[in-house]
PyMOL Python script that loads the backbone (N, CA, C, O; Angstrom):
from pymol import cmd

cmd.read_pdbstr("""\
ATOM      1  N   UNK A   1       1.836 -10.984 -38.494  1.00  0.00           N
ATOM      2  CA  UNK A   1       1.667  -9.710 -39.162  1.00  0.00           C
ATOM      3  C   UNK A   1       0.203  -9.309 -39.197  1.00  0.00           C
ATOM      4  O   UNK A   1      -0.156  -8.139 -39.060  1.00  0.00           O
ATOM      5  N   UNK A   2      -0.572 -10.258 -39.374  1.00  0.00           N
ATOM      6  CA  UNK A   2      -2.300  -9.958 -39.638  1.00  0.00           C
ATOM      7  C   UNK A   2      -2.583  -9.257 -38.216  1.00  0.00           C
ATOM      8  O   UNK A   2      -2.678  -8.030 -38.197  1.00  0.00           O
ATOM      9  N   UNK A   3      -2.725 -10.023 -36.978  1.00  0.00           N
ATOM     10  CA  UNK A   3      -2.445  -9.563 -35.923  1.00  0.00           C
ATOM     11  C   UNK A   3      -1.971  -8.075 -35.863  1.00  0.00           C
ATOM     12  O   UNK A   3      -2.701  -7.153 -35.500  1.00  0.00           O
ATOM     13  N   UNK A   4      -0.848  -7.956 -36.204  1.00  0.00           N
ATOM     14  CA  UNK A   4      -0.713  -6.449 -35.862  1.00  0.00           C
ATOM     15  C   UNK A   4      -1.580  -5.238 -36.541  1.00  0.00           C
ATOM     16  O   UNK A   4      -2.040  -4.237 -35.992  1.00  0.00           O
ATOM     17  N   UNK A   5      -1.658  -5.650 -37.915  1.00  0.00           N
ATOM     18  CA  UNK A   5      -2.207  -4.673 -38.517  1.00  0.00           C
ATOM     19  C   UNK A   5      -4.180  -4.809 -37.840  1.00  0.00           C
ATOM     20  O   UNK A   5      -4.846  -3.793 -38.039  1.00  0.00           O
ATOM     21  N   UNK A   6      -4.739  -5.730 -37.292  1.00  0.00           N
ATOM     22  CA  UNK A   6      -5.563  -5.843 -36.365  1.00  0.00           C
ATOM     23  C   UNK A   6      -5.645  -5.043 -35.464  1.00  0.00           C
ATOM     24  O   UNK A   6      -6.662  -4.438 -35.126  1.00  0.00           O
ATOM     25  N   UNK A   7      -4.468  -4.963 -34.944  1.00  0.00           N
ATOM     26  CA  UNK A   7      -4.572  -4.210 -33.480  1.00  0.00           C
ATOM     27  C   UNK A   7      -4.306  -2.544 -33.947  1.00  0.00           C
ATOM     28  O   UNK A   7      -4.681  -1.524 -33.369  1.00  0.00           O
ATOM     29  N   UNK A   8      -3.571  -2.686 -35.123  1.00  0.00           N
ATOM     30  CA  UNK A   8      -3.139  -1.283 -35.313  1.00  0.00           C
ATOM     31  C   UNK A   8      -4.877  -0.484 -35.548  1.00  0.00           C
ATOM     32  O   UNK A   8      -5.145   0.593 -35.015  1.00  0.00           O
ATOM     33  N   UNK A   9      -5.773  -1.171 -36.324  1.00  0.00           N
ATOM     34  CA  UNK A   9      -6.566  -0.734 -37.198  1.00  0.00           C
ATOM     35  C   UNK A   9      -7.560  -0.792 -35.772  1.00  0.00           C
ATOM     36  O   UNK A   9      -8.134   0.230 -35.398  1.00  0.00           O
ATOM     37  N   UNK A  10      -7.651  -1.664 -35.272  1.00  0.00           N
ATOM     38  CA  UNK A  10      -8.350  -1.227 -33.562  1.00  0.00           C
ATOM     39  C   UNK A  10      -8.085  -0.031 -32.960  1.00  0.00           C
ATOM     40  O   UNK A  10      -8.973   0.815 -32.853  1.00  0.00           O
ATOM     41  N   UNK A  11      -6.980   0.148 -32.555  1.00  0.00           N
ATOM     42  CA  UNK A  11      -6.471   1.457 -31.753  1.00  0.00           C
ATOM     43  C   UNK A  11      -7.001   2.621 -32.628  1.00  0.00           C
ATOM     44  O   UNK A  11      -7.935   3.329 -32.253  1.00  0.00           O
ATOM     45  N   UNK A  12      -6.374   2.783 -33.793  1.00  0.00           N
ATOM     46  CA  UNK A  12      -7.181   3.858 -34.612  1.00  0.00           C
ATOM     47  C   UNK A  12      -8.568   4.140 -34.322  1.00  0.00           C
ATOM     48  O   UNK A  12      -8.982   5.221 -33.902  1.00  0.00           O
ATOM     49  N   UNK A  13      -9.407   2.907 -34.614  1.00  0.00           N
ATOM     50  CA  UNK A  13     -11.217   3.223 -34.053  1.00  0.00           C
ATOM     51  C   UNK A  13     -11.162   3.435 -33.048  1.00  0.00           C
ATOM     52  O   UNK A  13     -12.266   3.773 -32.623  1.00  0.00           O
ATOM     53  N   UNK A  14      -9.943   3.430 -31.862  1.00  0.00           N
ATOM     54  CA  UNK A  14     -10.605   3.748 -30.568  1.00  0.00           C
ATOM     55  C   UNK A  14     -10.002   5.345 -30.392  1.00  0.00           C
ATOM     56  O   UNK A  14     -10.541   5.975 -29.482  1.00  0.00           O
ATOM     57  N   UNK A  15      -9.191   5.896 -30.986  1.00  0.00           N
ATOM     58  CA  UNK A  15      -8.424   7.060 -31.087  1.00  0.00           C
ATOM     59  C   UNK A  15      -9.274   7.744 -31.747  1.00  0.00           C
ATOM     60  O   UNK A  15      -9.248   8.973 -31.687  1.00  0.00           O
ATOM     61  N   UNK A  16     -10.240   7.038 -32.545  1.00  0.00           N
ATOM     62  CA  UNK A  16     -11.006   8.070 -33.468  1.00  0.00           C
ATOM     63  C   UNK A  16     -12.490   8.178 -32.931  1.00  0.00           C
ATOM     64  O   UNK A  16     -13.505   8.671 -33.424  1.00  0.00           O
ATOM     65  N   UNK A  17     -12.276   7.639 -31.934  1.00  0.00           N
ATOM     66  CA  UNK A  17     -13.895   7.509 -31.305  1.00  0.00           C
ATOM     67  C   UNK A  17     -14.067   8.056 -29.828  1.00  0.00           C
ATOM     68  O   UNK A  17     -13.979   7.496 -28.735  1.00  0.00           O
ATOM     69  N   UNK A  18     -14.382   9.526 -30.251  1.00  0.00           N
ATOM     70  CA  UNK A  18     -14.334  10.345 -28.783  1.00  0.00           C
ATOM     71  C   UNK A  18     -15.031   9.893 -27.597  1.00  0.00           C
ATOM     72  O   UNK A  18     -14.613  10.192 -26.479  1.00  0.00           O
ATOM     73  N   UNK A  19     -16.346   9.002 -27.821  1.00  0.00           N
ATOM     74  CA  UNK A  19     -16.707   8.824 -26.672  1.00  0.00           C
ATOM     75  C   UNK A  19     -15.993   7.312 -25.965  1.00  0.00           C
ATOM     76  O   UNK A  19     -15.934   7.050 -24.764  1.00  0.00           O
ATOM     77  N   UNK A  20     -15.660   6.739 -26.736  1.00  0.00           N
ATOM     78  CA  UNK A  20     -14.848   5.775 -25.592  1.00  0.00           C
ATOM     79  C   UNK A  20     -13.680   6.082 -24.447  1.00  0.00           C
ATOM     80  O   UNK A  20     -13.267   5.242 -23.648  1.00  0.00           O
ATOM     81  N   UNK A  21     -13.204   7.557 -24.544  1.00  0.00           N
ATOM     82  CA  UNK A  21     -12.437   7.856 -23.407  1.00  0.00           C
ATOM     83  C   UNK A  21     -13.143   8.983 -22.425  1.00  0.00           C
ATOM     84  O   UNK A  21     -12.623   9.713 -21.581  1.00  0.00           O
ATOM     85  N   UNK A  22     -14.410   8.867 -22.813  1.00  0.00           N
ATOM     86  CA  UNK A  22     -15.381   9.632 -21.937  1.00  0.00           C
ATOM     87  C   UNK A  22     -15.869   8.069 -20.796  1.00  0.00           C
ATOM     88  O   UNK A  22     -16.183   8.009 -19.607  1.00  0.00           O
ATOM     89  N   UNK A  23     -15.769   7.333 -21.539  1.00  0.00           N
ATOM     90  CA  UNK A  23     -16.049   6.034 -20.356  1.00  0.00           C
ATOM     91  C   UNK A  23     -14.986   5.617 -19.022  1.00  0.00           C
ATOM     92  O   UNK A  23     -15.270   5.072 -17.956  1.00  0.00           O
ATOM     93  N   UNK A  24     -13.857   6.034 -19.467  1.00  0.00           N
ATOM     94  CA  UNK A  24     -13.082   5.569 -19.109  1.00  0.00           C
ATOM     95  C   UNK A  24     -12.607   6.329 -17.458  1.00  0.00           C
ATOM     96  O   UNK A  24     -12.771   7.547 -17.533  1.00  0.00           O
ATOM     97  N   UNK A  25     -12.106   5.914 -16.129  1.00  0.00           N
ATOM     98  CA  UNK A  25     -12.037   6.492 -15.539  1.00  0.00           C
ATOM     99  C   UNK A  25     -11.006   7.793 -15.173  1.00  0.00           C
ATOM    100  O   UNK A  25     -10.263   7.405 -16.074  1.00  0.00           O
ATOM    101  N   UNK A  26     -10.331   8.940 -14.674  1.00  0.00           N
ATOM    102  CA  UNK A  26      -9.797   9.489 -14.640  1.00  0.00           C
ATOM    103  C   UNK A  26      -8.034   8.839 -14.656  1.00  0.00           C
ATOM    104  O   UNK A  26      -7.188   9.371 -15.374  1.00  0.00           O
ATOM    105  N   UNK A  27      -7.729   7.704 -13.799  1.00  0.00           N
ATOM    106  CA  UNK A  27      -6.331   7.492 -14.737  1.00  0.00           C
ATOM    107  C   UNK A  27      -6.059   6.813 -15.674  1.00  0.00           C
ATOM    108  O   UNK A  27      -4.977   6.945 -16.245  1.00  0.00           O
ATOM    109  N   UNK A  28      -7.156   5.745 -16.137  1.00  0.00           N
ATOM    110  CA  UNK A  28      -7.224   5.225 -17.267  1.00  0.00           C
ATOM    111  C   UNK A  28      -7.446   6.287 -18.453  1.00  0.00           C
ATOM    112  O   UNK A  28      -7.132   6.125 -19.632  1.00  0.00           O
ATOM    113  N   UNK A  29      -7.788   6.914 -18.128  1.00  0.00           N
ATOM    114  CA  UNK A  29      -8.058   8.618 -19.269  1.00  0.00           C
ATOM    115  C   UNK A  29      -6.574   9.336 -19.705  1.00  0.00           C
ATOM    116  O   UNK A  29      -6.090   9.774 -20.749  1.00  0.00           O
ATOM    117  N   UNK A  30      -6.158   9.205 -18.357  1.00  0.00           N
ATOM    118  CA  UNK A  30      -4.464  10.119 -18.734  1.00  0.00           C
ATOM    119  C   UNK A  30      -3.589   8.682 -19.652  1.00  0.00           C
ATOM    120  O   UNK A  30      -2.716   8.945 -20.480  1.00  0.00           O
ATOM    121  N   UNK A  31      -3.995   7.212 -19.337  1.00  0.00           N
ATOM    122  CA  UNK A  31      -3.317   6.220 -19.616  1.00  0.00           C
ATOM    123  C   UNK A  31      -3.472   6.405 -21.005  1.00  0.00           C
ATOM    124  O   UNK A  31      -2.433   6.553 -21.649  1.00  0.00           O
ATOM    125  N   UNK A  32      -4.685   6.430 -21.678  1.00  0.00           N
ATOM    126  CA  UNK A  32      -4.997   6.451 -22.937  1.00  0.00           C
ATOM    127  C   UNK A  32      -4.805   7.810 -23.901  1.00  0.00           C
ATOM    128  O   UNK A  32      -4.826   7.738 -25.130  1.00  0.00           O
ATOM    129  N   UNK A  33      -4.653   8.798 -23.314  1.00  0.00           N
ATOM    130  CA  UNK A  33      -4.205  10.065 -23.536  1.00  0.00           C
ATOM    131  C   UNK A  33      -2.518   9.996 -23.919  1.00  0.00           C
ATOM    132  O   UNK A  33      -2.096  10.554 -24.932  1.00  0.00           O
ATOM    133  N   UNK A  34      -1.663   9.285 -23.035  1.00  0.00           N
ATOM    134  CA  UNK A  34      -0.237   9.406 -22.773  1.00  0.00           C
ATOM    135  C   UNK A  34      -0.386   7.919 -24.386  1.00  0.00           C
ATOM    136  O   UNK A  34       0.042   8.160 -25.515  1.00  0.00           O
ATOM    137  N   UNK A  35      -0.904   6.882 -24.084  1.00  0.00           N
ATOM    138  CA  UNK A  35      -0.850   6.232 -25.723  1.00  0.00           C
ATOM    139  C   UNK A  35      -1.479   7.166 -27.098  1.00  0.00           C
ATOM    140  O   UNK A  35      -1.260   6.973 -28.294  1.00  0.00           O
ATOM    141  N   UNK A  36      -2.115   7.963 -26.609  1.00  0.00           N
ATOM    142  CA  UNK A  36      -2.811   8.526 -28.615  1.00  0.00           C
ATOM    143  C   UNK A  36      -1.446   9.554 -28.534  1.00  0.00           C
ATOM    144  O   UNK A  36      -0.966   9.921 -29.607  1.00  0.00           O
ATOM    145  N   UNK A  37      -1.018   9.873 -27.652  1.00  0.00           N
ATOM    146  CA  UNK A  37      -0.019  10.895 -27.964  1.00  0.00           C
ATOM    147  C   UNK A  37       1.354   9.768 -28.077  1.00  0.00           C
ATOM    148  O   UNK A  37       2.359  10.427 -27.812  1.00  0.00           O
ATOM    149  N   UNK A  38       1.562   8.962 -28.242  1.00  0.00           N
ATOM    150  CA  UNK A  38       2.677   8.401 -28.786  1.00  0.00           C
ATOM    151  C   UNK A  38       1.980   7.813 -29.878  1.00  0.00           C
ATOM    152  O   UNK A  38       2.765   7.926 -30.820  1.00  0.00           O
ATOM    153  N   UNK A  39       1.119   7.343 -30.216  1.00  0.00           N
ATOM    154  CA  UNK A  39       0.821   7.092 -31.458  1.00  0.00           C
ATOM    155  C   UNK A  39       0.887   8.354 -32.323  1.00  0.00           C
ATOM    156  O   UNK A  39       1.727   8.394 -33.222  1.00  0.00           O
ATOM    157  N   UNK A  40       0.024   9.434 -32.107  1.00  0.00           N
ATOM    158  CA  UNK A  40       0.789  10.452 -32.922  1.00  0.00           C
ATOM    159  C   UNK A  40       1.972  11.071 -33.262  1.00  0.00           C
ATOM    160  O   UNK A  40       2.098  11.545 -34.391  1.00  0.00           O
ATOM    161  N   UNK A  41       3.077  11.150 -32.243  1.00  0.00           N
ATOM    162  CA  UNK A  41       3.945  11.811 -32.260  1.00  0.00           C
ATOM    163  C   UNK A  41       5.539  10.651 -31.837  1.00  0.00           C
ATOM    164  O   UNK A  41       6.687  10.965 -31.523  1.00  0.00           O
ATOM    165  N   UNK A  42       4.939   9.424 -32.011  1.00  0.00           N
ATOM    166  CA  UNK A  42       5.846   8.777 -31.941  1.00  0.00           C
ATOM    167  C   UNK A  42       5.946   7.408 -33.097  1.00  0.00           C
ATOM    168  O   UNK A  42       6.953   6.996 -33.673  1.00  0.00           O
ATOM    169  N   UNK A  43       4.961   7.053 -33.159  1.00  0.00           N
ATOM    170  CA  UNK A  43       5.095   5.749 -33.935  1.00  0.00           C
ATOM    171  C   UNK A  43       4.794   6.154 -35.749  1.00  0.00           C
ATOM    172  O   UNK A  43       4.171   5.396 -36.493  1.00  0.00           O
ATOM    173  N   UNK A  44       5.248   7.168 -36.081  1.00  0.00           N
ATOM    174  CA  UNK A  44       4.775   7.740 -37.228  1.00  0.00           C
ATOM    175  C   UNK A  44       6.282   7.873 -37.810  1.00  0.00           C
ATOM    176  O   UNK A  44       7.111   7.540 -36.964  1.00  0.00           O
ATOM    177  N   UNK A  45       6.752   8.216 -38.855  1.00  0.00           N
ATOM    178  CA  UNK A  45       7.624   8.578 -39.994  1.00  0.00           C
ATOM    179  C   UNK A  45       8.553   9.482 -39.005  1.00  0.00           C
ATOM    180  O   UNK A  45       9.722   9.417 -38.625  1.00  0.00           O
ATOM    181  N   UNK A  46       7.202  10.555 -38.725  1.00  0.00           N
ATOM    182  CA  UNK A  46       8.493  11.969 -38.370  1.00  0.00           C
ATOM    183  C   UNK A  46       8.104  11.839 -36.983  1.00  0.00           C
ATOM    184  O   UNK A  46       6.898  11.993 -36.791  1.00  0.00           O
ATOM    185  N   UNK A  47       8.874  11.576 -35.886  1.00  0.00           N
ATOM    186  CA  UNK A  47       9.209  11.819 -34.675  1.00  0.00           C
ATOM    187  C   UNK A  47       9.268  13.110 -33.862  1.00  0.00           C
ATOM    188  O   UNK A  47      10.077  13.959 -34.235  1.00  0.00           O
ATOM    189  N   UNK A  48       8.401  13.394 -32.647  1.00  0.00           N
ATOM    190  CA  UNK A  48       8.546  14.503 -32.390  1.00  0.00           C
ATOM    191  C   UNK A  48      10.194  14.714 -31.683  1.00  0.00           C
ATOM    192  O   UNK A  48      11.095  13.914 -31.430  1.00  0.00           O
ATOM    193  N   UNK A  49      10.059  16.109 -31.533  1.00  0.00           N
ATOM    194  CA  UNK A  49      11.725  16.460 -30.881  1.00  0.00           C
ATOM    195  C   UNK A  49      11.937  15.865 -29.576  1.00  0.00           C
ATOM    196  O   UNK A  49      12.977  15.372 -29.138  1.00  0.00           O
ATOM    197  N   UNK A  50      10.699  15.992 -28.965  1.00  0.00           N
ATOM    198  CA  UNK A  50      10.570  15.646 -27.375  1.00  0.00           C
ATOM    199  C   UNK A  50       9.883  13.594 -27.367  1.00  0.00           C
ATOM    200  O   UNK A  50       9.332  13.040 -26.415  1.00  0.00           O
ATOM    201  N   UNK A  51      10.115  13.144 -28.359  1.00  0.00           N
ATOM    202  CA  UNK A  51       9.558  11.396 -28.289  1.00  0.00           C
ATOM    203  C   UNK A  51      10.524  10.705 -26.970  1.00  0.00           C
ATOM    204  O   UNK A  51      10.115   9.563 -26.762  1.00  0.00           O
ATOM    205  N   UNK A  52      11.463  11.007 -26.209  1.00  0.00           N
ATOM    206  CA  UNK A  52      11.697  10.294 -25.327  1.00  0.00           C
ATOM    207  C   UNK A  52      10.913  10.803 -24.332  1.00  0.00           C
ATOM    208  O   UNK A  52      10.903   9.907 -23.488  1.00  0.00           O
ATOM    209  N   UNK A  53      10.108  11.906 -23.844  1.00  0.00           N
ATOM    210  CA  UNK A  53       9.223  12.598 -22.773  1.00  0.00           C
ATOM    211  C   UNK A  53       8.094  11.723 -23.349  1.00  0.00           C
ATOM    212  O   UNK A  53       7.707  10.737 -22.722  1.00  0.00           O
ATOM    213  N   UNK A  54       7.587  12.054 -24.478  1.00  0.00           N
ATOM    214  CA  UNK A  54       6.478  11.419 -24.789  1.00  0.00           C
ATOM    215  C   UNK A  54       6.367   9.618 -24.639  1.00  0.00           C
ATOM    216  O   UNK A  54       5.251   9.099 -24.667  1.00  0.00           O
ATOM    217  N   UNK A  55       7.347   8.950 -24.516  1.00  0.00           N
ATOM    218  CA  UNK A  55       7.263   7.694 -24.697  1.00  0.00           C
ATOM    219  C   UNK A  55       8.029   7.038 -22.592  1.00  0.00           C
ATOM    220  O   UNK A  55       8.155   5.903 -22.134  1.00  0.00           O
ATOM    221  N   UNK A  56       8.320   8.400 -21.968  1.00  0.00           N
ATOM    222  CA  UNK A  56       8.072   8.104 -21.176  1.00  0.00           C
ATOM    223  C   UNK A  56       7.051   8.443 -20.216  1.00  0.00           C
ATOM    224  O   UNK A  56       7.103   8.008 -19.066  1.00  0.00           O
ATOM    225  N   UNK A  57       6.077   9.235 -20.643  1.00  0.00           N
ATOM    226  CA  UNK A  57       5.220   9.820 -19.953  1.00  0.00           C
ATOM    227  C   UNK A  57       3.962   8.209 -20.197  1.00  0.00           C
ATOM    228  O   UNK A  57       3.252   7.846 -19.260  1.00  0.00           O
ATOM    229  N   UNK A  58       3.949   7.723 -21.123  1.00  0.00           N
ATOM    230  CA  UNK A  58       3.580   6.620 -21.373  1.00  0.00           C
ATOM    231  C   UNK A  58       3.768   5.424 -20.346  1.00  0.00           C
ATOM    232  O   UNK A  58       2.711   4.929 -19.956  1.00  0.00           O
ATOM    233  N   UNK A  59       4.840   4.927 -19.889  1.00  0.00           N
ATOM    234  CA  UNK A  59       5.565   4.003 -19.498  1.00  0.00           C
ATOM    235  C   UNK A  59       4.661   4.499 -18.192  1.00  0.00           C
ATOM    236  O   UNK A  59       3.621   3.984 -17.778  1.00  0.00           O
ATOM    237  N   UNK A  60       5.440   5.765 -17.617  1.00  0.00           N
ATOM    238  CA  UNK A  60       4.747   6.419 -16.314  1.00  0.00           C
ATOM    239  C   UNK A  60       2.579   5.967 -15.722  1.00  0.00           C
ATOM    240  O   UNK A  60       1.966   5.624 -14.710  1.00  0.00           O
ATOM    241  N   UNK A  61       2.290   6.297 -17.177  1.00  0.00           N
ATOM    242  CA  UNK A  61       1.219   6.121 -16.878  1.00  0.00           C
ATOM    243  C   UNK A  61       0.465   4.770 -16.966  1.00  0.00           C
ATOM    244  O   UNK A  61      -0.633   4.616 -16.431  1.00  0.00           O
ATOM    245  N   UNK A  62       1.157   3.711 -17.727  1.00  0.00           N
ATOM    246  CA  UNK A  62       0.770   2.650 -17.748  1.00  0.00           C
ATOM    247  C   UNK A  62       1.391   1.615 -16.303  1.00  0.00           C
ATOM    248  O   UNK A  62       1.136   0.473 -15.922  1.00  0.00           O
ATOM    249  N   UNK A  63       2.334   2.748 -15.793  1.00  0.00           N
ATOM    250  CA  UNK A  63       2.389   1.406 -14.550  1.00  0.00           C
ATOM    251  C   UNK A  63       1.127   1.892 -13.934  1.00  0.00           C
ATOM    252  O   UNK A  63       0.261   1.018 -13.962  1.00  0.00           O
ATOM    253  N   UNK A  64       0.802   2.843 -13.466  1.00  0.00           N
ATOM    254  CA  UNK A  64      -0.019   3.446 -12.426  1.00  0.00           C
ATOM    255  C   UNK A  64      -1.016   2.849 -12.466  1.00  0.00           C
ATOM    256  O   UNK A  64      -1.541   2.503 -11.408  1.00  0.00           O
ATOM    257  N   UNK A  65      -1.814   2.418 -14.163  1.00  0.00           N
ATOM    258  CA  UNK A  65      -2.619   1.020 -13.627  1.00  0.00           C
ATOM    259  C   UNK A  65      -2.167  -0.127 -13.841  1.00  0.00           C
ATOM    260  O   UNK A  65      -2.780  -0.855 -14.622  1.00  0.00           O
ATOM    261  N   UNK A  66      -1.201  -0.500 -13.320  1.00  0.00           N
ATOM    262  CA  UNK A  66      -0.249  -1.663 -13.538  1.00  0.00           C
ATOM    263  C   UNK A  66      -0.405  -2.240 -14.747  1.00  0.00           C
ATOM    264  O   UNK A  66      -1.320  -3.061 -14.818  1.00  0.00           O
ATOM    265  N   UNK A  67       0.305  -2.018 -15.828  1.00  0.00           N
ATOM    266  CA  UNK A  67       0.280  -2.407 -17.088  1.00  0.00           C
ATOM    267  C   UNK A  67       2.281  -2.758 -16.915  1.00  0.00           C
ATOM    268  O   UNK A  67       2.854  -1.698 -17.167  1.00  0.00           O
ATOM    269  N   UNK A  68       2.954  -3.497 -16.695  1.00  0.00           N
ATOM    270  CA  UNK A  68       4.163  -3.749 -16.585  1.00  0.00           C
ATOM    271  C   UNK A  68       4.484  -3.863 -18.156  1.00  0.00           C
ATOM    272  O   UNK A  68       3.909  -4.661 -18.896  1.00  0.00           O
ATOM    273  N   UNK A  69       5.470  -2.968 -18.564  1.00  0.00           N
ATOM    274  CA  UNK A  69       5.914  -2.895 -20.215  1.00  0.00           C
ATOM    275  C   UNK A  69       7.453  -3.507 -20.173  1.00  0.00           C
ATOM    276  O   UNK A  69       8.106  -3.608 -21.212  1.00  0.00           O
TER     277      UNK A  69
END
""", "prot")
cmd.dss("prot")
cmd.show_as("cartoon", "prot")
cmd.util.cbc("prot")
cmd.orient("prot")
């Protein structure tokens, strides 16, 4: 459990910290883009209408830099 709330409280500083996806290269950019948008609109209370687009647009972009989920 410590662990997660670790990683949760990581991702946040990196979601909240504009210039770390200015480092990042153009598909690692859409990769991390396609995760803050499921963290917003998916892993929260209220679910967007469209969370299966959003949680596959995710999947999509994490193979592309081979991230196998």
């Amino acid at each position: 459990m410590k662990e997660c709330i670790s990683a949760d409280s990581q991702a946040k500083q990196r979601i909240e910290d504009h210039v770390f996806s200015t480092k990042l290269n153009v598909t690692e950019r859409r990769t991390w883009k396609a995760f803050e948008n499921v963290c917003r609109n998916f892993l929260r209370n209220k679910k967007a209408e469209n969370y299966s687009e959003i949680v596959q647009d995710l999947i999509s972009t994490y193979s592309v830099v081979r991230y196998n989920l």
